[in-house]
C-alpha atoms as one frame of an Amber mdcrd trajectory, in Angstrom:
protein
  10.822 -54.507   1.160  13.707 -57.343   0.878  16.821 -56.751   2.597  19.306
 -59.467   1.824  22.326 -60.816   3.946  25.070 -62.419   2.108  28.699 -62.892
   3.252  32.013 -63.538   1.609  34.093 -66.204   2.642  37.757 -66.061   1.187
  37.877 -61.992   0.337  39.217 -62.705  -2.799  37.817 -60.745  -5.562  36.254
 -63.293  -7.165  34.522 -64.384  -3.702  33.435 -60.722  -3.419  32.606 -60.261
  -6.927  29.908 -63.558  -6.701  29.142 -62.028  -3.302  27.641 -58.728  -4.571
  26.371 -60.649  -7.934  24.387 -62.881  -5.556  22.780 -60.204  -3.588  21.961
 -57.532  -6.503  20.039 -61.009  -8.354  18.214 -61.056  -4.844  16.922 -57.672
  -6.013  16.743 -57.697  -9.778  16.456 -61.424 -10.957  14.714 -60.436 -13.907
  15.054 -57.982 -16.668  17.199 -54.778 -16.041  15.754 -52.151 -18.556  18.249
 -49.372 -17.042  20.497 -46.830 -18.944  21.884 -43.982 -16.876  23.210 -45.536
 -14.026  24.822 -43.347 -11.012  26.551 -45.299  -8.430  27.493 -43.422  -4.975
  30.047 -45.072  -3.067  31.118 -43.554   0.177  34.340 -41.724   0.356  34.527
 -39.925   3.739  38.165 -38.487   4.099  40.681 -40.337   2.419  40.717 -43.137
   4.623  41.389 -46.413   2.743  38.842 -48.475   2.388  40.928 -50.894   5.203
  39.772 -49.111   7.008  36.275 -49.610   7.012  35.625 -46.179   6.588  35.144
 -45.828   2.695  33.614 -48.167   0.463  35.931 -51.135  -1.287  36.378 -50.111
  -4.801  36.246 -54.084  -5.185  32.845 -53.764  -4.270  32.211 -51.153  -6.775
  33.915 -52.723  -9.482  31.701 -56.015  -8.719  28.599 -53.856  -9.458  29.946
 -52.363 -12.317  30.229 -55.636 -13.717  27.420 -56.756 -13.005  25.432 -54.044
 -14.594  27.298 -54.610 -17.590  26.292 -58.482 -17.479  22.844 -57.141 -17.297
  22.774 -54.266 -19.666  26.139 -54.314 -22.165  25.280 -50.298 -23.279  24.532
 -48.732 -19.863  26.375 -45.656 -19.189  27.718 -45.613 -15.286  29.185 -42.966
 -13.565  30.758 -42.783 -10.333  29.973 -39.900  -8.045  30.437 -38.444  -5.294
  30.279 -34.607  -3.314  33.401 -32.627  -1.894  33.120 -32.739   1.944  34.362
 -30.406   4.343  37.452 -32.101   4.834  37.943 -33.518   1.592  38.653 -33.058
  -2.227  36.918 -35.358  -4.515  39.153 -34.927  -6.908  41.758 -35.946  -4.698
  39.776 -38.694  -3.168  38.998 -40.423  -6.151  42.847 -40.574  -6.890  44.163
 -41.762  -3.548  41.447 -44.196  -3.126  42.277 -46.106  -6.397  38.711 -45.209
  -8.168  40.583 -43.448 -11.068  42.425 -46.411 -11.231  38.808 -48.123 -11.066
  37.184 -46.054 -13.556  39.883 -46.494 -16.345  39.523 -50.096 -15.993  35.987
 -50.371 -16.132  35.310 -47.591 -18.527  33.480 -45.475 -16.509  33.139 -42.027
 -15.642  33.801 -40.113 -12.212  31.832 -37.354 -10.955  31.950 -34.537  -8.858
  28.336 -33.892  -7.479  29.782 -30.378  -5.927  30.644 -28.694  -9.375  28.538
 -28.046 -12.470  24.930 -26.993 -12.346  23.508 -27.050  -8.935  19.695 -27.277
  -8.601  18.031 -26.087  -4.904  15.368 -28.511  -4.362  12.783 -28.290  -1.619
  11.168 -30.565   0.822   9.341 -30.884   4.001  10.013 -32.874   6.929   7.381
 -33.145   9.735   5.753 -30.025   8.243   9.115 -27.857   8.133  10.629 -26.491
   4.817  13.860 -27.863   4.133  16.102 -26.512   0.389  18.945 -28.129  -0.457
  21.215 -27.717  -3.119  21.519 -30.821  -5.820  23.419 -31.255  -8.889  20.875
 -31.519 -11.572  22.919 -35.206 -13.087  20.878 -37.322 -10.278  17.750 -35.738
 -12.075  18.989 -37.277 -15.778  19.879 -41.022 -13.924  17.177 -43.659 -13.823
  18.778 -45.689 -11.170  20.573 -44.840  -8.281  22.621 -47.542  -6.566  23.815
 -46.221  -3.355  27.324 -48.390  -2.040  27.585 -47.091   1.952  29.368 -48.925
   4.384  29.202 -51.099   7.127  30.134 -48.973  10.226  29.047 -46.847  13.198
  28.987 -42.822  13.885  30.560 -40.928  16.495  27.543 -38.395  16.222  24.353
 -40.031  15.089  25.526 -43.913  16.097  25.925 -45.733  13.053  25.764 -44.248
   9.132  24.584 -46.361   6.381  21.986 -45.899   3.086  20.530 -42.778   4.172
  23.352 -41.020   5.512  25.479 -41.459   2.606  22.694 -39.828   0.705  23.458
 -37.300   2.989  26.957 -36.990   0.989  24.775 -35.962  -2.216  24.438 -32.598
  -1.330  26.281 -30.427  -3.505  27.659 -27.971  -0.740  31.083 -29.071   0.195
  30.767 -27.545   3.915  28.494 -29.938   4.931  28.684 -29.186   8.625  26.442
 -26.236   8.329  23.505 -28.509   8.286  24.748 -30.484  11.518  22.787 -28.437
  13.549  19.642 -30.228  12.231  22.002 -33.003  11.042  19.033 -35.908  11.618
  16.007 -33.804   9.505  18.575 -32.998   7.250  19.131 -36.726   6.444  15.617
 -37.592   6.309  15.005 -34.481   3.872  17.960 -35.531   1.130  16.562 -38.949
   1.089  13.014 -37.345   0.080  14.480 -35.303  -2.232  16.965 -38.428  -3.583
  15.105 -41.717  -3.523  18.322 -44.693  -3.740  17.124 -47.222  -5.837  19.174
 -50.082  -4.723  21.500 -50.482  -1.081  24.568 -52.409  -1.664  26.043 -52.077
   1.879  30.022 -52.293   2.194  30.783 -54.801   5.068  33.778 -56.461   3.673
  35.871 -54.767   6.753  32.999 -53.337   8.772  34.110 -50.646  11.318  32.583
 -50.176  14.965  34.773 -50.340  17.679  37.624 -51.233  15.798  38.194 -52.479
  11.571  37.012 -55.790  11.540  37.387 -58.393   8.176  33.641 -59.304   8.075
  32.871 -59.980   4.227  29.122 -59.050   4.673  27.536 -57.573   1.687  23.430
 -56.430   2.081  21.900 -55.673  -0.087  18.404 -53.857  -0.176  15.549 -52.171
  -1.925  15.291 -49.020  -0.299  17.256 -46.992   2.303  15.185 -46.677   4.788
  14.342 -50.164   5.543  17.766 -51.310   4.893  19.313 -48.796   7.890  16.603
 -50.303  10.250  17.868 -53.688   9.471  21.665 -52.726  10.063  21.063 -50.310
  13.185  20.123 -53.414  15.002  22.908 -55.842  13.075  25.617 -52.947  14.857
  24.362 -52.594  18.303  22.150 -49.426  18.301  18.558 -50.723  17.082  16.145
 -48.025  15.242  14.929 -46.754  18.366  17.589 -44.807  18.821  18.648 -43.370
  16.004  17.420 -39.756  15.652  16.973 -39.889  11.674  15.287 -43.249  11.574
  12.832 -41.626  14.015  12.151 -38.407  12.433  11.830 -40.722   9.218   9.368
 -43.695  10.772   7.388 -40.340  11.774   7.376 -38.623   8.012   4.672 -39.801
   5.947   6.826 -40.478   2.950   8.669 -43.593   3.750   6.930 -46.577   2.572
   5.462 -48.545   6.116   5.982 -52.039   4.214   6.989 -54.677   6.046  10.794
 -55.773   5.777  11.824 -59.480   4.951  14.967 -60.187   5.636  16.636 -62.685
   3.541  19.051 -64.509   5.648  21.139 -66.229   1.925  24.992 -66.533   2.948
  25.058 -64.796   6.204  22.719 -65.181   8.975  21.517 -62.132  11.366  22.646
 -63.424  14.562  26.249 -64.351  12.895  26.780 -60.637  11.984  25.361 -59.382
  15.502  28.013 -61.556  17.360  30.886 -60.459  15.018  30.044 -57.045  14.358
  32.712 -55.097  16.677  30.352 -53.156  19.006  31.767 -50.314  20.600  30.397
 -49.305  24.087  28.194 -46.376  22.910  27.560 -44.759  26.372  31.504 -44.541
  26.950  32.375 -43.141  23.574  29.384 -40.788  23.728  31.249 -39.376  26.923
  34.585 -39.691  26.066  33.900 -37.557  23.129  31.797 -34.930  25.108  35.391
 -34.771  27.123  37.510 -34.401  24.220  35.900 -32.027  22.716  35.269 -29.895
  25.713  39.462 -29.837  26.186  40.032 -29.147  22.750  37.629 -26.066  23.490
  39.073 -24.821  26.575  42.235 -25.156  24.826  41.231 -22.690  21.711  40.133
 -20.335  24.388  43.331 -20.355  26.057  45.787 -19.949  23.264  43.157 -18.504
  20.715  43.261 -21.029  18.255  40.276 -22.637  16.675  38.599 -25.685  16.298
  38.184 -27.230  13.055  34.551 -27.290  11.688  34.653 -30.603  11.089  35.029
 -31.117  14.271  32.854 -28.545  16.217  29.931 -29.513  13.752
């Protein structure tokens, strides 16, 4: 399995546009016989992507193009789920991917409405249904477009856990209970076809400019490769274990293709936060915000309490 590091060095468009181009021929330098193309950025919230919380619709728009280098007649959509907190209707309009899919001539889905498909898997030997919309059955090629950044709860969130986004029920948080089998299950169920990660402003500890774009051939291996470029390493990270453990994941071994960007360049820049201490921190947050519900018999938002 390749898993390709490439970084941008002027964050122009054109820069990230060659960028992405550079790192998707890494992965298909050849013939690209594909027709019904889904591409899944992540949109958590409607955090701009300056944040380092969504994914650049830059980045999108460079793989749009790209595809259309490739394959002039291949119909792209855009999609994504509504979230607990979040509209994707809404989402798609304050994070400038309307704007996006006008330009390019694309469409933009919502994953949560139209006809919803409960699919079953099992992960170390437990049943796990989830509901799908039945368009990721009709695509031949999914490209999934996460981004570069860690996770309060599960320590960093990348290919697989934007996959997690693909399920159709908006309130999400109902499955954060078994939040880590849940991952591994979606990604059984939805297999990502290509990983174009989002590190143009990665986010850890703080936003950071980075202009890192990897790019990969399957989610699993690529989220190994990144939990140790953030700080956190595979070992740790509850999905990726449940996952090494399931039988289904491909045991290949990963080169990774140090092109424009080099691993121990993005491990130095990469703005780690202190794990441990945010780990805590949050613990103490969240128990005041509890105590405080009690109190004055409020409640605590879902989102949160997940």
């Amino acid at each position: 399995m390749k898993v390709i590091l490439n970084q941008s060095k002027s964050f122009s468009l054109e820069d990230i546009s060659k960028t992405v181009e550079t790192g998707l021929n890494g992965l298909y330098p050849g013939n690209f016989n594909f027709n019904n193309i889904i591409i899944k950025p992540n949109l958590c919230y409607y955090w701009d992507y300056t944040t380092g919380q969504t994914t650049d619709p830059r980045v999108v728009a460079s793989i749009i193009d790209w595809i259309r280098e490739k394959n002039s007649n291949a119909d792209i959509t855009v999609a994504e789920t509504d979230a607990s907190a979040m509209k994707t209707r809404l989402s798609f309009k304050i994070l400038g991917y309307e704007k996006l899919a006008s330009e390019k001539n694309v469409r933009l889905a919502n994953l949560s409405k139209g006809n919803i498909v409960e699919k079953k898997t099992s992960v170390l030997g437990k049943e796990i249904k989830l509901p799908i919309n039945e368009i990721l059955d009709k695509s031949d090629l999914l490209i999934n477009v996460p981004t570069l950044k860690t996770h309060r709860e599960i320590g960093f969130t990348c290919a697989m856990k934007n996959i997690f986004g693909l399920i159709s029920k908006p309130r999400k948080y109902s499955y954060h209970k078994n939040l880590a089998e849940t991952i591994v299950a979606i990604n059984k169920i939805i297999k990502s076809n290509a990983i174009v990660v989002d590190g143009i402003i990665a986010a850890g500890k703080y936003p950071k400019k980075m202009g890192v774009i990897i790019t990969g051939e399957e989610a699993y291996s690529t989220d190994v490769v990144v939990s140790d470029l953030v700080g956190i390493g595979a070992s740790k990270v509850s999905y990726l274990k449940i996952a090494s453990k399931d039988n289904f994941f491909k045991k290949e071994k990963t080169r990774v293709i140090e092109n424009t960007a080099k691993i121990n360049q993005i491990k130095k820049e990469f703005p780690k936060p202190n794990y441990l201490l945010d780990e805590l921190l949050w613990k103490s947050e969240l128990f005041a915000l509890k105590l405080y519900a009690k109190i004055v018999g409020d409640v605590i938002p879902p989102v949160l309490d997940g």
